[in-house]
Every structure is written in C-alpha cells, then in structure tokens.
LUMZA-441537 format. One line per 4 residues: number of its first residue (from 0); for each residue x negated, y negated, z negated of C-alpha. Coordinates in steps of 0.25 Angstrom, whole numbers. Each point is the difference from the previous one (the first is absolute). Example, Ala and Ser with C-alpha at 12.3 -4.5 7.8 and 13.67 -1.06 7.14 Angstrom:
2
0 = -49 18 -31; -6 -14 2
This chain:
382
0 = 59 105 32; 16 1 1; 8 -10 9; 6 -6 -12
4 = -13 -3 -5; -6 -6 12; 13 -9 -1; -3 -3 -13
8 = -14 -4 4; 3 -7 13; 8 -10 -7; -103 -75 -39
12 = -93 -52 -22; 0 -14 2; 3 -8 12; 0 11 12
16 = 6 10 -10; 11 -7 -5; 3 -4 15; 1 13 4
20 = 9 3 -13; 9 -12 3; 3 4 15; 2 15 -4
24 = 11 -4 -8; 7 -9 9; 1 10 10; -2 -8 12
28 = -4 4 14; -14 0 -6; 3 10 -11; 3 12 8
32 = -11 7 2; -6 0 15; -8 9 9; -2 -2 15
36 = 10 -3 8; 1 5 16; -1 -10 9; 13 5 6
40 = 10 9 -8; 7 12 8; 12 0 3; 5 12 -9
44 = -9 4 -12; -2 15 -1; 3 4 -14; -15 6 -3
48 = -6 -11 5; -8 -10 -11; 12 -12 -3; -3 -13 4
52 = -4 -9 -10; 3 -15 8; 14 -3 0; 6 -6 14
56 = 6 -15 -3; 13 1 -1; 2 14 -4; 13 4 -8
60 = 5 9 -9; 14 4 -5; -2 5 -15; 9 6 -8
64 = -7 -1 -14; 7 -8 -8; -9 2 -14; -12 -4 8
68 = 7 -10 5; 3 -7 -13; -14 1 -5; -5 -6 15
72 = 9 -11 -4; -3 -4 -14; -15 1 3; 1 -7 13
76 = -9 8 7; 10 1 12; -2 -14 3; -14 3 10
80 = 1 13 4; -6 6 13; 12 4 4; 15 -4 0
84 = 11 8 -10; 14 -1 4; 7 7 -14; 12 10 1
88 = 6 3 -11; 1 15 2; -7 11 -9; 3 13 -3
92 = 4 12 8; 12 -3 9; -3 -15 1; -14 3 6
96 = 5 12 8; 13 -9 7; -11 -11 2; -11 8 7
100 = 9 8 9; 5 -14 4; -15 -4 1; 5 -12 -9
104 = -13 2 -10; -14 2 -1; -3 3 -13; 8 7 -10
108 = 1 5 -15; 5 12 -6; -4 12 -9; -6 13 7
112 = 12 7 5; 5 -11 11; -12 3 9; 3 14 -1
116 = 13 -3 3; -5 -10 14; -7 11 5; 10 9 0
120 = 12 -9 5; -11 -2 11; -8 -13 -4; -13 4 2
124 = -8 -9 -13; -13 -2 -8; -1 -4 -13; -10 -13 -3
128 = 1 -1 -14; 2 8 -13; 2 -2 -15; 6 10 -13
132 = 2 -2 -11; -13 2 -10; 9 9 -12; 12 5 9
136 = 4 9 -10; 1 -10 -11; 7 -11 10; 9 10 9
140 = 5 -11 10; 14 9 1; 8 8 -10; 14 8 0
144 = 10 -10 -1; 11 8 -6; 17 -2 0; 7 -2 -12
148 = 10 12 2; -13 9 6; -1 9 -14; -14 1 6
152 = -12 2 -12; -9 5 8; -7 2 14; 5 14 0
156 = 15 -7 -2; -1 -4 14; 6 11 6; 12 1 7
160 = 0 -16 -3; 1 -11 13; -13 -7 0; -4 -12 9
164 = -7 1 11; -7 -8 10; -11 8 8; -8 -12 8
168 = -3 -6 -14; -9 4 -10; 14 3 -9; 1 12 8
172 = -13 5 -4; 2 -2 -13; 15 7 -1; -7 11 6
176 = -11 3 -7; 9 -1 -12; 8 10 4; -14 9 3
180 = -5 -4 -14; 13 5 -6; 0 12 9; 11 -2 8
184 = 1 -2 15; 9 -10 8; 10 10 2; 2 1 -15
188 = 5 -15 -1; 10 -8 10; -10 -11 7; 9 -13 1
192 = -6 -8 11; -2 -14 -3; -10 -10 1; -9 -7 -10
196 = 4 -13 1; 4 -11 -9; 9 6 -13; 7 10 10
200 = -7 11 -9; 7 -6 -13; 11 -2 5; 3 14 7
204 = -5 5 -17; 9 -9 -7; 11 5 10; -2 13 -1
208 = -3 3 14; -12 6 -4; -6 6 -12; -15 -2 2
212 = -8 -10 9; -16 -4 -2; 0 -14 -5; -11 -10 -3
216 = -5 -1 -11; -5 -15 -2; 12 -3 7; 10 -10 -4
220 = 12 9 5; -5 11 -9; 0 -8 -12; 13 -7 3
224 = 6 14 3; -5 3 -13; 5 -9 -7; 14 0 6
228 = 2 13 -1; -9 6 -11; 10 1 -11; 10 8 11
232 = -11 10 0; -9 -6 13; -16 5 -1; -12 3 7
236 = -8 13 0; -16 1 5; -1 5 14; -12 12 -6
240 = -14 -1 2; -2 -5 16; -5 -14 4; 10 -11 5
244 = -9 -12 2; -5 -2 15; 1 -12 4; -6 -4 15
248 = -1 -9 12; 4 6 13; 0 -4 14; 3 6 14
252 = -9 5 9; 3 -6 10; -3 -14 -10; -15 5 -2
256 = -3 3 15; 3 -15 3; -16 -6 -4; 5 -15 -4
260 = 9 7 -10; -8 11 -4; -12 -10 -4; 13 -9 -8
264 = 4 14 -8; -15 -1 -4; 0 -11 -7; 15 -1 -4
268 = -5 13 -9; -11 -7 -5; 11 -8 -4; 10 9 -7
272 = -11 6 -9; -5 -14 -6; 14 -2 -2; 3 14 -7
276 = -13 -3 -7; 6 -13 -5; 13 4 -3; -5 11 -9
280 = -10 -8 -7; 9 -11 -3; 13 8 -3; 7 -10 -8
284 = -2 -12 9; 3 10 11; 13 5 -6; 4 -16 -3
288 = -2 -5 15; 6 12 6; 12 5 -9; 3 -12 -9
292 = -3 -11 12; 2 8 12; 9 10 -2; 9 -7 -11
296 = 0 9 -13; -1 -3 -15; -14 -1 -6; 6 13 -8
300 = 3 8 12; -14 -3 5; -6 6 -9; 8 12 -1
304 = -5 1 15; -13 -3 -3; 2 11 -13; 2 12 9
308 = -8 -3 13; -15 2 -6; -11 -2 9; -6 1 13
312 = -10 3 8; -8 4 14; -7 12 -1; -14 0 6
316 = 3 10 12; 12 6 5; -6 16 -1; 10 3 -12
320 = 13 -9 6; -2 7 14; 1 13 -9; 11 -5 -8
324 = 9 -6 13; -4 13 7; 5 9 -13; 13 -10 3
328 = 2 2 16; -2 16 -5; 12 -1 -11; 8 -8 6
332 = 1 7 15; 2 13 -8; 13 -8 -8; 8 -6 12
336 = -3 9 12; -13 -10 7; -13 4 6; -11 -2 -8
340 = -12 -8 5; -14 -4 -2; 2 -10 -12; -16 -5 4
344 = 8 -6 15; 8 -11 -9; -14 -8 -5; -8 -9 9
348 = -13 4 -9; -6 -13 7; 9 -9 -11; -6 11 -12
352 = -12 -8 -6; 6 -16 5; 11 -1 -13; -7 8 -11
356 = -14 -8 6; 8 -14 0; 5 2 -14; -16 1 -6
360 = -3 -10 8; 12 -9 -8; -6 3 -14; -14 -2 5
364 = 3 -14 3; 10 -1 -12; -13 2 -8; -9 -7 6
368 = 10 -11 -1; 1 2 -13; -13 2 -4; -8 -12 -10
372 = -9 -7 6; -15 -1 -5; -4 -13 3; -16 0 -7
376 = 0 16 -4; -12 4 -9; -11 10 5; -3 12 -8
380 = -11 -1 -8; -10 11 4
C-alpha cells in the first residue's frame, strides 16, 4: 500500500401455568433463568469458564442500546431486574469505541465492522449477541448515496470520483466492497475521511465535497436528501449483491472476566432478544413508541422507515456469522493494510444458544397465554 493511501486510511395450563407465563413476561428477578450459583464467585472470571447464572446485589451496567432501551421501557420490564442499568446514550462505531477506551461502558451496539475495528486499535472484545436481517438483499440497510453534480450512473462510474469514507464503521465496509463489486480498488477513487455521524454524509454530497457516500437506506436523512435535492439530479445506487445487515452486542473483555457482570450480560441478553422479538412482531406499535413518540417523526416518516427496514432475526448458531465476519477481517485487512485475525476470537460461544433460546421461550409463553381455555372438554368416543 502507498503512503498516500495509508494517509487516506488512517484518517432484541391453568393456575401453575399461567403463573409461570405471567412472571416470564414481566421479566423479573425470577424470570431469568437460574442454575447453581458458587457459594463464593472468583475474583476474575476466566473467559472459558461456564457464566454465572446468580447476579450479585447491586450489580451495574452502563448500556449503550438505545432501541432495547425503548422497548425495556414501554414494556416495563426494567422496573425488577436482577441487575441495575445505567443508559448511555452511545451506539454506533466511534461513540462505542471513545467510550470503551475511556472504560465509560459495558455494553455496546453497533454493526459487524466495529469489533473488527476494537481489536485492531487494541481493545481486545467478544461479541454477546447477534441479529441480520432475515432478506438482506431485499432490505439493504445502506446504499450509494450519490451527488447531484456526480454524473455517476453506475457502480463503475465511481472511478476517479471522491467517495466517503470512514473505516471503523460499517460505511467503510460497504464503500469498499462497492468499489470491489465494481471492480475497482481504493487507489481508483479519492477516499474522503469522514465519519458517519448525523447528516455530515449529506451534507458533504449536497456540497459537493464528495460525490458518493454509503447512506442508509430507512434513514430519514436519505429520504430528506432526496427530496431536497432529487430534482437537481441527487440519487442512490445499490451497493451490488454483499450483505450489510449485522447488527451486535459487544463488550470488553476485560467486562466478561468480571463474574457479577458477566452473570448480568447473561441475562440482559435474555433481554435484548424478547425485545427484538417484540419489536418485530409488533412493528407498528414499535415504530409509533419509538419514531413517532420517542424520536419525534411524522406518522408518515415512520412508515417510510418501517418500509425499507424489513425484518429481523437471531440465527439459531453463529457457524455461518463467524464465517461471514471471518470473510470480513479477510477483506477488509487486505483493503486498508491490517493483520488479519481469527474472526472465531471475537464471540464468547457461551452467549450462543441464551438469545436465540430466550426468544422461543417468549412465543412459548405468548402461546400459552394465549391459548383458549377448555374448561369441561369432551372425551373421544372410542
């Protein structure tokens, strides 16, 4: 790689059963599941060893999961947890990566490309928790966001243009796969370096300082941009057949060795995949309590969102998303000059079976809920 490109770079029965439905769903200390706990818990938790499963009074985590949050919070099943949750409001790439070098927070959300990125800026982390989208090709979460002076038509348009670019987030992924799926190389375009945040994407294409940046999709500053500066030639362009869809839950390692937290992550995961559960299967209520209530948008821009997101899920076991992330670390330490890595040292296994588990223990009890009762029913006549 050329010194001007390593610049370019640096920059979710009756009686007894319905008992057991009720305190399932209200997520109390007594809805987590249990095992046997130690009489006395080390004092640093090897990161092979089984998780504890009893949470120490007065155990805290900082959280940086703002969509759990919400639902956490409409639901009330943060009000008697086993385990005390201080929110930061902090997700995304940068924000979880300032905050864990200032070992300001425990937990953080992002797509696949920031834990890459922790490792190789030297924060050694696991990933707990995992969801994708269940049609990525059909809901791309970004696209090519495109300037409306560009003159660009097509992927292969790209080169020679000044593209966006921000390589701890997943936007950098996707700008450089891009240029792969058009057959070009970073040393066929001029990578701008600038950070996802905000509209600072937008902006820098309505400006004209750059003529491409990966935008996304069920955003509302795509859509705004759109229809500011569509008629002046703005527009987007697929990214090409490659997924974009990870999202995660992240934590140091340093967080897991500690046995109180560790034995907290356990059953705040639980957590985050009832919630992903309930936001996807109540998407309209979701969209109202989040976007229209939380976050402040028209009924009509939620359902733009709501439009272009599609749904979620939580695979079963992580043996194709190890692959996949390991295809990433491949791809990605090949594009900007990084040592590649075993892509299998970023998940703690032990979290595998807990969310995917937690969410069909949620429709059991949905069911059962649910179910009619039979108060007198008739026996079969032989």
């Amino acid at each position: 790689m050329s010194t001007s490109s390593r610049t370019r770079y640096s920059l979710a029965a009756v009686g007894v059963a319905l008992v057991a439905v009720a305190a399932f769903l209200a997520f109390g200390r007594g809805a987590f599941d249990r095992g046997t706990a130690a009489t006395s818990a080390p004092t640093k938790l090897a990161l092979d060893a089984p998780l504890p499963t009893e949470v120490p009074p007065r155990t805290r985590l900082v959280i940086g999961d703002p969509t759990t949050q919400r639902v956490l919070k409409h639901k009330g099943w943060d009000k008697n947890l086993p385990f005390d949750i201080e929110w930061a409001n902090i997700s995304g790439g940068p924000g979880v990566t300032e905050a864990f070098q200032a070992r300001a927070l425990d937990v953080g959300s992002a797509a696949n490309i920031p834990p890459i990125h922790a490792v190789w800026v030297g924060i050694p982390v696991k990933i707990i928790a995992w969801r994708h989208k269940s049609d990525p090709f059909a809901y791309p979460t970004y696209v090519i966001g495109l300037s409306p002076k560009s003159k660009i038509a097509s992927l292969a348009d790209l080169k020679g243009k000044k593209l966006a670019f921000s390589p701890g987030q997943a936007q950098g992924a996707v700008v450089l796969r891009t240029l792969a799926e058009a057959g070009l190389t970073p040393q066929d375009v001029t990578l701008v370096d600038l950070p996802s945040t905000s509209d600072v994407y937008t902006g820098a294409l309505a400006s004209g300082l750059v003529d491409a940046a990966p935008l996304g999709r069920a955003t509302l500053g795509t859509k705004r941009y759109l229809d500011a500066y569509g008629k002046e030639g703005a527009r987007i362009l697929g990214h090409g057949r490659f997924r974009d869809d990870a999202g995660n839950l992240y934590v140091r390692d340093e967080t897991l060795a500690d046995p109180a937290k560790a034995a907290a992550l356990r059953a705040y995961v639980q957590l985050w995949a009832r919630a992903t559960e309930w936001a996807e299967q109540n998407r309209a209520e979701w969209t109202r309590i989040y976007y229209i209530e939380d976050q402040g948008v028209s009924a009509a821009d939620a359902q733009y969102i709501l439009t272009h997101t599609g749904p979620t899920e939580v695979p079963a076991d992580w043996n194709d998303v190890i692959a996949l992330q390991q295809e990433t670390v491949d791809f990605m330490a090949r594009q900007i000059g990084r040592d590649s890595f075993d892509a299998a040292t970023l998940f703690d296994r032990r979290f595998e079976k807990i969310a995917f588990d937690a969410i069909h223990a949620s429709r059991n009890a949905v069911a059962a809920a649910d179910a009619p009762l039979q108060e007198n029913p008739k026996v079969p006549t032989p």
